[in-house]
C-alpha positions in Angstrom: 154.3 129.2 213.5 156.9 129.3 211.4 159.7 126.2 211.6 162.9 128.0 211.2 164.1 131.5 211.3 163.8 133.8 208.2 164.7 137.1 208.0 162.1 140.1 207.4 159.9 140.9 204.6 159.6 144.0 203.4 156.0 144.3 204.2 157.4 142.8 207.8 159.7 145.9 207.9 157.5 148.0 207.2 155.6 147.8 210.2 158.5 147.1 212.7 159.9 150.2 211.3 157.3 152.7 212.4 158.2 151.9 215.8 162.2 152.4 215.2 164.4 155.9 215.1 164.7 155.4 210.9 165.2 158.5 210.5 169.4 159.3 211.1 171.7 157.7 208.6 173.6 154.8 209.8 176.3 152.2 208.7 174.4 149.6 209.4 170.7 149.3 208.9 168.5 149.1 211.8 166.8 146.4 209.7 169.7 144.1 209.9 169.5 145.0 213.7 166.2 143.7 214.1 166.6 140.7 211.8 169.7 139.9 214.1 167.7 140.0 217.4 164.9 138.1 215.9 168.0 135.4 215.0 168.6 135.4 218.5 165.3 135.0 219.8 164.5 132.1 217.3 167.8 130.0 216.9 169.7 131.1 220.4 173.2 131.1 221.6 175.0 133.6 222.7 175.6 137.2 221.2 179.3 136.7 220.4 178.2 133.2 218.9 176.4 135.8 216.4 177.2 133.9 212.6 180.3 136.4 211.0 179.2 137.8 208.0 175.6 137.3 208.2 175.2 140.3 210.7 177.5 142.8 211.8 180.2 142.8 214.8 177.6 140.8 217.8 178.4 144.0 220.0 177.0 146.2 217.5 173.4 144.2 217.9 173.6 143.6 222.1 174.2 148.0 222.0 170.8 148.5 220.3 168.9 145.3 222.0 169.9 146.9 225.2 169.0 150.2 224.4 165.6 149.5 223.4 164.6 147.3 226.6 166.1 150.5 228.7 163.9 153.3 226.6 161.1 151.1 226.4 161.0 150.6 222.3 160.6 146.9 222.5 157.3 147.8 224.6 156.4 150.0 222.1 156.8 147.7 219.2 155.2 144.9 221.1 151.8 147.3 221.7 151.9 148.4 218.2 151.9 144.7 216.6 149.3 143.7 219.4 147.1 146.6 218.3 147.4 146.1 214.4 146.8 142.1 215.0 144.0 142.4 216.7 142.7 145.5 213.7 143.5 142.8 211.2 141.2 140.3 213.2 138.4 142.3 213.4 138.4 143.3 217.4 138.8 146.6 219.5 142.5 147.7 219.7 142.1 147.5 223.6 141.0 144.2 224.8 138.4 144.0 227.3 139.2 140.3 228.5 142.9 139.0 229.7 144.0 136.3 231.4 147.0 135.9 233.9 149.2 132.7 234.9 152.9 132.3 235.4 155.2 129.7 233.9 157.8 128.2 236.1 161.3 127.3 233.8 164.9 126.2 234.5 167.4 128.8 233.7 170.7 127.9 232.4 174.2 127.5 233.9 176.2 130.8 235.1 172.5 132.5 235.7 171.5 133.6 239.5 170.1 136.4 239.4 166.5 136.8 240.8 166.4 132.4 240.8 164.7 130.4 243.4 162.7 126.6 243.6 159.5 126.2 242.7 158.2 123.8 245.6 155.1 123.1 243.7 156.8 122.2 240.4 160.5 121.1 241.3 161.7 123.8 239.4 164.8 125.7 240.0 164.4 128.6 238.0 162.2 131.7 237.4 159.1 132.4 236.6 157.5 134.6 233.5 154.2 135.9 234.6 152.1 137.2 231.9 149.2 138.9 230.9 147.4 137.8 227.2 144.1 138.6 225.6 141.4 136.1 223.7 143.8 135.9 220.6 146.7 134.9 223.0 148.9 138.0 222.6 151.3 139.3 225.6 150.2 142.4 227.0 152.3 142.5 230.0 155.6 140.4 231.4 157.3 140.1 234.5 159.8 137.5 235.0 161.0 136.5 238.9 162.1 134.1 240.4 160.1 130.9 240.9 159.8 131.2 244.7 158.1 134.5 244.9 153.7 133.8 245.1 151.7 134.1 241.8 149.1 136.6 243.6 151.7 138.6 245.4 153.4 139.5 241.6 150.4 139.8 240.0 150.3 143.4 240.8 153.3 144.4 239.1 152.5 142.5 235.7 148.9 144.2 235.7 149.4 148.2 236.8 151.5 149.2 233.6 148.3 148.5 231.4 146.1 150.7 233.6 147.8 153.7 231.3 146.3 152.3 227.6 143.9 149.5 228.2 140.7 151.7 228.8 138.4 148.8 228.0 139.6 146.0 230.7 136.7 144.9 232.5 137.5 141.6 233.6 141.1 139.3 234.1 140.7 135.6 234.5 143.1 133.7 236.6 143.5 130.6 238.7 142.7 129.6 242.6 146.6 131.0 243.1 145.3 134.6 242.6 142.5 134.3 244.9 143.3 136.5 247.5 146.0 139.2 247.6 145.4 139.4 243.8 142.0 139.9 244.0 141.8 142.2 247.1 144.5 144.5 244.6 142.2 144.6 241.8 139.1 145.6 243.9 141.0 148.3 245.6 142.9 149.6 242.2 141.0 148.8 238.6 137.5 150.1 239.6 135.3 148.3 237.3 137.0 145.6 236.7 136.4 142.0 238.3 138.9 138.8 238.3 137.3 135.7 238.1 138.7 132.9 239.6 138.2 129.7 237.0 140.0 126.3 237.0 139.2 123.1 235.7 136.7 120.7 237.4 137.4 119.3 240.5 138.3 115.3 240.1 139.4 115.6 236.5 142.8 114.7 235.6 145.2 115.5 232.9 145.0 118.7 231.2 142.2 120.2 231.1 141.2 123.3 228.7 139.7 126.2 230.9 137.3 128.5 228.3 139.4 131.4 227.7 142.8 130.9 230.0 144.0 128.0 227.6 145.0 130.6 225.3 147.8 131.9 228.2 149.1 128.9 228.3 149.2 128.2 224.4 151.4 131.2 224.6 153.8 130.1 227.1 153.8 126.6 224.6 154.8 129.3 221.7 157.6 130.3 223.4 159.4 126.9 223.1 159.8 126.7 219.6 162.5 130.0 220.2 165.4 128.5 221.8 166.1 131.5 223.4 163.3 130.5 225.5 163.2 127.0 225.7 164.4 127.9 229.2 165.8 131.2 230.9 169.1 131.9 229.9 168.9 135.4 230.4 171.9 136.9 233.1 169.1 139.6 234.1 165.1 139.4 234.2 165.0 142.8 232.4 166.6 140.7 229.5 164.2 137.9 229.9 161.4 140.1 229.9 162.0 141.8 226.5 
């Protein structure tokens, strides 16, 4: 992990770029684009807050950030890093394990959209539900509000990745998922089975489950970008990418 925000390498760019439209001329590079959003995403504040004369005009960045959450680019780069960091590490470009949990955060002032209380955690906020594999990479997001049932939203953070991941056979989640999760899965990923794990009964503290800890090491990652120390995204759509 790094500490502080650096911009691209070329080697970096290299990769990013095959998921990018490259190919048209434009004033401004798309990698100075990216290397903008990724500022963003690792130092936050607000897009007009964007440092003048590091990066172009901050409405020139927001256009394409925008654009690529609506066409579905930033999926597409995410799948394509997942798939060439799991190559690199030796495993199946489709994983055949994940694991699902949500994680319940405040949002900032001025945001209400899709917000509610989490009774459970005293949290007014939203939640981002995600899907990772072994290695702790994000396969699927949905962010709602923290009021809405964990097994209820499962649903919607698992169907997209009936499409690409062929070799899912089994999703481990929590006692939350026990039921209208689980009767979903049965009725609509034949083959697949969700087991139901948590950590001993009596223990106290926090306690590593074999396999789920790496969901929530992920949702730790996401701290060290202030963008996401808590949700200060106006819409989930922007929280989400």
């Amino acid at each position: 992990m790094e500490s502080q925000y650096k911009r691209l390498t070329d080697s970096q760019w290299e990769v990013v770029s095959q998921s990018l439209p490259i190919e048209r001329k434009r004033k401004h590079s798309l990698r100075v684009i990216v290397d903008a959003i990724f500022y963003m995403l690792r130092v936050g504040g607000q897009w007009r807050n964007l440092p003048e004369g590091l990066f172009p005009k901050w409405q020139l960045e927001y256009y394409y950030f925008d654009k690529w959450q609506a066409d579905g680019t930033l999926e597409s780069l995410n799948l394509t890093l997942n798939i060439r960091e799991r190559d690199r590490q030796g495993k199946e470009a489709s994983p055949s394990l994940l694991s699902i949990d949500s994680q319940s955060v405040k949002v900032a002032p001025f945001v209400s959209e899709e917000t509610g209380v989490d009774g459970n955690k005293k949290v007014n906020g939203r939640k981002r539900h995600a899907v990772t594999d072994t290695l702790g990479l994000v396969w699927g997001v949905v962010v709602h509000s923290t009021n809405k049932a964990d097994g209820v939203l499962a649903q919607r953070v698992v169907a997209p990745l009936r499409g690409y991941l062929h070799r899912m056979e089994k999703i481990l989640a929590d006692a939350a998922y026990e039921q209208v999760f689980m009767e979903w899965v049965s009725e609509n990923l034949l083959g697949v089975e969700l087991e139901i794990s948590s950590k001993p009964p009596g223990t106290e503290g926090v306690v590593p489950v074999k396999w789920r800890w790496v969901t929530e090491r992920a949702f730790g990652m996401f701290n060290f970008f202030r963008r996401l120390d808590k949700d200060h995204e106006k819409t989930p759509r922007s929280a989400e990418s």
